[in-house]
C-alpha positions, 0 to 999 in steps of 0.5 A: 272555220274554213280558213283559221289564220293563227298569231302569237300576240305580245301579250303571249296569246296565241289567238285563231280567227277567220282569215278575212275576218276582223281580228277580235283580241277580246274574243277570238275564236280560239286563244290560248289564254283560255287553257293555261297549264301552270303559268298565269300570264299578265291579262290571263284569266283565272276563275269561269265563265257562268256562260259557256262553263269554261273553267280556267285554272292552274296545274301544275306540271308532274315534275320539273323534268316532265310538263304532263300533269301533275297532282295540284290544282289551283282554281277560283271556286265558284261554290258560294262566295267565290275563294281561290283554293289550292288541290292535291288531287280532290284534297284541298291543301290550302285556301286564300280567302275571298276578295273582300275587295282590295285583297284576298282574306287572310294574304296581307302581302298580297296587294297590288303596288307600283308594278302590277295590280289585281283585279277581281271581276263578280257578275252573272257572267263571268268570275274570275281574276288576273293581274296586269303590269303597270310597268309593261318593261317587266315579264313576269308570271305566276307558276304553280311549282311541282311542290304545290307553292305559287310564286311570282317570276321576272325575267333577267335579261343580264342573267338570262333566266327568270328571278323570284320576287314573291313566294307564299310564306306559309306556316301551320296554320295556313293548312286548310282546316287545321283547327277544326269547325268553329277553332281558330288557328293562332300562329303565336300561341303555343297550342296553335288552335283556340276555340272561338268564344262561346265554344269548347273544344268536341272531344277534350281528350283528342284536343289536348293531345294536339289533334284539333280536326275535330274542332269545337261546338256551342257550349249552349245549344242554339234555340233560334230565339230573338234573345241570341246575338253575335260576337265580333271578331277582327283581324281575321282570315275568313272561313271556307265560303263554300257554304255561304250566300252573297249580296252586293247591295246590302248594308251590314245593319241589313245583313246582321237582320237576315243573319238573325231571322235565319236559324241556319245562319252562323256567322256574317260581315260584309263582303267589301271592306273599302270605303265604309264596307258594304254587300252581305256574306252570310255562312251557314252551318260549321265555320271552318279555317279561320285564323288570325293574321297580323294586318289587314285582316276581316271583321267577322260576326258569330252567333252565340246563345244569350247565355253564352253573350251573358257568359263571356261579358260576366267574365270579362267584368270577373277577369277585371275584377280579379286583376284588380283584387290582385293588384290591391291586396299586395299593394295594400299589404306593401303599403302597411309594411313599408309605412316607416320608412316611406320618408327615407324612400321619398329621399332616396327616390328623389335623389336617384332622380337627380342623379339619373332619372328614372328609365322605367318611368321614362318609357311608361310615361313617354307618349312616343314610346308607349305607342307600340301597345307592347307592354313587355320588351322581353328583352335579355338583361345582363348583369354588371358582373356578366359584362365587366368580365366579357370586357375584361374590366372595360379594358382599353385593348377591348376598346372598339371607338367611340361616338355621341352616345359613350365607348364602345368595347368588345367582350366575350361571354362565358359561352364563347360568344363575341359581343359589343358592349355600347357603353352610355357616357354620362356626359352624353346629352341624347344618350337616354333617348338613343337607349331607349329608341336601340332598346323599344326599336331594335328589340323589336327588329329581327332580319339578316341585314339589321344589327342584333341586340342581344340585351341590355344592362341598367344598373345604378348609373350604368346603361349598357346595350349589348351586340352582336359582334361584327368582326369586320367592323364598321364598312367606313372603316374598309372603304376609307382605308386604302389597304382595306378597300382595294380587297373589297372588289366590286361584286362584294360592294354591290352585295352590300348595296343590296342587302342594305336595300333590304334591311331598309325595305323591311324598316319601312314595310316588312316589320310590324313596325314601320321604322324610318332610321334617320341616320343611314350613313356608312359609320353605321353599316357595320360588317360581319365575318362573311362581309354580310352588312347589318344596319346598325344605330337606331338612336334617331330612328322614329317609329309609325304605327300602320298607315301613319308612315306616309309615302311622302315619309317613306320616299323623302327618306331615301335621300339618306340612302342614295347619298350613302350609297353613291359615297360608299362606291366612289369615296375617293371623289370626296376628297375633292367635291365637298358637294358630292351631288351636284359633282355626280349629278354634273357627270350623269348630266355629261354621259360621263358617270363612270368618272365617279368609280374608285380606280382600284375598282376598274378591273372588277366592275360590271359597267351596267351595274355600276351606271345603273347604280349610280341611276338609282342613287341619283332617283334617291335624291331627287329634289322633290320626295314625291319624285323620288321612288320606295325601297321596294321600287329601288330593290326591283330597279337594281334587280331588273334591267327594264329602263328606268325614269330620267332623274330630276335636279338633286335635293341641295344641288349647287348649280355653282361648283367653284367652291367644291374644293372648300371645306366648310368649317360651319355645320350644315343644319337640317330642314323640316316640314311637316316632319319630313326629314332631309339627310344632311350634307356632312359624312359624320 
């Protein structure tokens, strides 16, 4: 090249070409996009070129002071069905499996969404992946940290410096071989490592003693006989593909007949699952890390020995033949003792029905509740006793308030712990239904921004649900107290805004499960000591199961979220505006948001928090659900400063506002289509 002319493009390529000659973006004579150190850039490639055999990977640098390289590596590893693999020098330390085309194996949070997507691109030219923006206001990397992690970055331009949106959450069994060939690694077993059926552990003495790299062999020999067959196994991260054969066009029949007809095949599946599956991904010889993941995981099919197929139905039908002698024989035996007093039990039964119902018949019978698929709740019982002593006989000083459900009390355990007792009334009418959704729902729950249950008490008449303690009580009980509010200053509201986000981000799509609240409203934002808020009363809630919690759901939601949101940062207006949305979505409309703010905030507010707040409330409660944006939406639009979309007109605005300092005596009722619920317009 004569005379190289070099630009830095927007995308962060800096590109070479001939002076004189037509610019090639897609291939210029020299990019750097082609030798990454530890930063993968949106539009930048990972993976190699079968063609010219350019290898491009991450590595990381030798510390956070010195950029030189470092001892991790992270590449696409072209050695059979292509896997992205994590190095330590020439050791692999961890594996994501291969793209099974819609994600890699094994990373169920690892999937495009509404600001970037994957794509992973398989020919006999080039293999490799990338990821690009959809929303082109952000910048954001990959980077290989010094300590081996990969973690996604976006850039603040108010903090000026990058954020952390996505890091690895790993755990033992994401270490790379951890259970050996043929084990696998299950993170909620006490052992952490199972031998697949149909094998047994290669050196009992050594696996006993927790050291499973040795891993497991057949329990009967293979002898290649049309007899064998295949065990199938879901919900699986993949094995090391390192020794595997691909096909694109095979049907997973074809593959099971190429498996078989093969000796030295060991296992196979289909390489896409989108759609009804297709291709072929056969491994040969061990199969090594395997472990089980909690959604969005891989079927797989091992071969097994005629016997050991034989062996492993014999004892399925043996285990539920046992469970079923266990079962007679005491019923049997029970039934015999307790033949004379079976007339006094029928009365007593009835009459306690009468009285009460029967709670554990409830939750055994009631189709919405026993569609968790978790028998068990393993949820702490407390003992009559236990709590009249914490609440000092349900004192009137212990008395916190009280709702629709019955009296709330503080109590104080004999280890010194503080609790909130929530007292079932007897004359309360949804109290059951709210006890069991608190008891199924939040037993089940575990993060920083959701009230933690400690236990229940249920005895005769008596059902208690028992708390952890929130010494600051409910945020109603600060913001609408004068005193209170002028100490609460706007950094800490903004803080709370945030953490609520989060607590409902993980309802909607963190926990296993997928949970919409129903009654967001700041009575039910309880506050502790450090002024962290903890999302409180599930009474209403109502549960999805997988996919079954629908966008529209998702979104329409929301709307309970921006109401609470904007009323909690500028009460004052409400004892003004009956219609609080239509005021605000008046000044927004006039450029004139600011208005909305409490006066005892003025000192403390950053202006562009404030009017970008109240731009996402209003996107919240926009009229339409399929308008209105996902809690992961409203978390990265809070924490970022990229534009954002022009809100629509509000879900039950009033375009006539003379009647805004009316306050109505009738209640608002809500509306419902096709299980779409709208918060309604009264604070309660």
């Amino acid at each position: 090249m004569r005379n190289p002319i070099g630009r830095l493009l927007d995308t962060g390529n800096f590109i070479i070409y001939e002076k004189g000659h037509v610019i090639n973006q897609d291939d210029p004579v020299w990019q750097s996009f082609d030798f990454p150190t530890d930063t993968l850039l949106p539009g930048m490639k990972k993976g190699k070129n079968m063609v010219t055999g350019n290898d491009t990977h991450l590595t990381s640098w030798k510390s956070v002071d010195d950029p030189s390289f470092g001892e991790f590596t992270d590449s696409i590893n072209t050695k059979g069905y292509p896997q992205a693999i994590i190095r330590k020098g020439g050791e692999i330390m961890f594996r994501v499996g291969p793209w099974n085309g819609v994600l890699f194996s094994g990373t169920p949070n690892l999937k495009s969404n509404r600001f970037f997507n994957f794509t992973f691109v398989l020919n006999h030219r080039e293999i490799y992946f990338l990821f690009n923006r959809i929303d082109t206001s952000l910048l954001m990397r990959l980077v290989l940290q010094t300590s081996g992690h990969l973690e996604g970055l976006f850039w603040s331009t108010s903090k000026q410096e990058w954020i952390l949106y996505a890091s690895p959450q790993l755990d033992r069994c994401d270490q790379y071989a951890v259970c050996g060939p043929f084990g696998i690694c299950d993170i909620h077993n006490t052992l952490f490592c199972l031998c697949v059926d149909g094998f047994e552990p290669a050196h009992p003495d050594q696996w006993n003693n927790t050291d499973w790299s040795q891993g497991c062999r057949h329990t009967t020999t293979l002898d290649c006989k049309p007899t064998e067959g295949f065990k199938k196994y879901s919900n699986l991260k993949l094995p090391d593909t390192q020794r595997s054969w691909y096909n694109q066009t095979m049907t997973l029949v074809e593959c099971e007949k190429m498996c078989k007809s093969n000796c030295s095949c060991s296992a196979y599946t289909n390489s896409v699952i989108s759609g009804a599956g297709s291709g072929c991904l056969l491994w040969f010889g061990d199969l090594i890390d395997i472990r089980t993941v909690s959604e969005n995981g891989d079927t797989l099919y091992i071969r097994l020995s005629a016997s050991a197929l034989d062996s492993i139905e014999y004892s399925t039908r043996s285990s539920v033949g046992r469970r079923r002698v266990r079962v007679i024989v005491p019923v049997a035996f029970v039934a015999l003792v307790i033949v004379f007093s079976i007339c006094l039990l029928y009365l007593f039964c009835k009459k306690k029905q009468h009285q009460q119902g029967t709670l554990g018949y409830e939750f055994q019978h009631d189709p919405e509740y026993t569609s968790t698929g978790d028998e068990d709740l393993e949820l702490p019982l407390f003992g009559m006793s236990t709590i009249l002593k914490a609440t000092n006989n349900f004192s009137i000083n212990n008395k916190l308030g009280e709702g629709g459900y019955g009296p709330v009390y503080k109590g104080i355990l004999e280890n010194k712990q503080l609790i909130a007792v929530k007292r079932l009334a007897e004359t309360s009418t949804q109290g059951l239904h709210e006890f069991k959704n608190e008891v199924l729902l939040i037993s089940k729950l575990q993060h920083r921004n959701l009230v933690k249950l400690l236990g229940c008490c249920i005895e005769g008449t008596e059902k208690m649900l028992v708390y952890e303690y929130m010494s600051n009580k409910g945020l109603d009980s600060i913001i609408f107290d004068k005193t209170q509010s002028e100490l609460l200053d706007w950094s800490a509201r903004y803080s709370i805004i945030t953490g609520i986000a989060r607590g409902i981000l993980y309802l909607h799509q963190d926990s296993r499960l997928r949970i919409i609240h129903r009654d967001l409203k700041v009575s039910n934002i309880l506050l502790d000591m450090d002024m962290n808020p903890k999302i409180s009363d599930f009474g209403t809630a109502r549960m999805f199961r997988g996919n079954q919690i629908e966008e529209n759901t998702n979104r329409v939601w929301l709307h309970g979220t921006g109401v609470c949101k904007r009323w909690y940062l500028f009460h004052k207006i409400r004892q003004h505006y009956n219609n609080l949305i239509g005021h605000a979505w008046g000044l927004h409309n006039e450029g004139d948001s600011l208005q909305l703010v409490d006066k005892c905030l003025l000192d403390s507010i950053n202006i562009c928090q404030v009017q970008r707040s109240i731009h996402v409330g209003l996107l919240c409660v926009q009229r339409h659900p399929e308008d209105r944006p996902t809690m992961t939406s409203v978390i990265m639009m809070l924490g970022s400063e990229g534009p954002l979309l022009a809100p629509k007109e509000p879900g039950f605005y009033v375009g006539n506002t003379k009647q805004d300092n009316i306050e109505s005596s009738s209640s608002y009722g809500t509306s419902s289509n096709n299980e779409v619920t709208i918060s309604m317009l009264n604070g309660r």
